[in-house]
N, C-alpha and C positions, 0 to 999 in steps of 0.2 A: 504494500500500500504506500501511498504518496501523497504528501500533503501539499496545496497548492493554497496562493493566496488568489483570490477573486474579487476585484476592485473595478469601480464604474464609477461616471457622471454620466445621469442621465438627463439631459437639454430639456428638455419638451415638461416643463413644469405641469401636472396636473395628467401626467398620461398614466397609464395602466401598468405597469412592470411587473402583475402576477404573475406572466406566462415566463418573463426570466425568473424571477424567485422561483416559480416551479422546476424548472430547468436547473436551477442550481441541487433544487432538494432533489433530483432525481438519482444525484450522485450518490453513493454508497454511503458517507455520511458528512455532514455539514455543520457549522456553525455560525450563524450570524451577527457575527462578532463586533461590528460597525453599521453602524446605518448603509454605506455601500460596499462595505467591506465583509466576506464570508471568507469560512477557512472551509476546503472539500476534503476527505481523504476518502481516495478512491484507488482502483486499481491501475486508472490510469496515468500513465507518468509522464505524457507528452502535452506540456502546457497550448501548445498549438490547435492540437486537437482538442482540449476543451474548449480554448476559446474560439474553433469554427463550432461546434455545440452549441455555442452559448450566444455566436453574433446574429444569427436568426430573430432573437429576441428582444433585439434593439433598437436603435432608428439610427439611420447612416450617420446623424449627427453626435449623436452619444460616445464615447470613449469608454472601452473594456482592456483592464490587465491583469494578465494572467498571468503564475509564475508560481513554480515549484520552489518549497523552501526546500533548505538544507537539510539533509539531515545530520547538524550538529550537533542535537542537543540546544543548543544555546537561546532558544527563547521565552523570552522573558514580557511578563503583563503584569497593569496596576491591578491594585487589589478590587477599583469597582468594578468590573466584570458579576455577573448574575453567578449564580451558586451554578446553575444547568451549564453556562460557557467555561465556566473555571472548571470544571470536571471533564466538560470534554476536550479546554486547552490539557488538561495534567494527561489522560487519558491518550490521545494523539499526538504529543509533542514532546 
């Protein structure tokens, strides 16, 4: 498994972005960690092909980045994170 970060603006103030939030959960598993920010860990390890996955869902104007973390070990969050996101950062990271 492979963890990816998943980062947008989305332009189009007042538009509909369920059908990417859905496309994000479809991954194996997730966390929505920031307002445009989600963490995936899936089996897929090639950040390119999530993000042709995921540009369907967008509007040409929008901006999507994808990118595999390390696996270092090395990441680190502040303590306000939800009890559910902090177990699934300790859990996957």
């Amino acid at each position: 498994m492979a963890v990816h970060i998943i980062s947008y603006d989305l332009e189009n103030p007042g538009q509909d972005y369920e059908e990417l939030h859905d496309a994000i959960k479809s991954f194996s598993s997730y966390s929505h960690i920031l307002d445009s920010t989600w963490l995936i860990d899936t089996s897929e390890t090639d950040a390119g092909e999530i993000r042709d996955d995921l540009k369907p869902h967008i509007d040409t104007n929008d901006r999507l980045f994808v990118t595999r973390m390390p696996d270092s070990g090395g990441a680190r969050w502040g303590t306000t994170f939800s009890d559910e996101h902090t177990e699934w950062l300790k859990e996957h990271l």
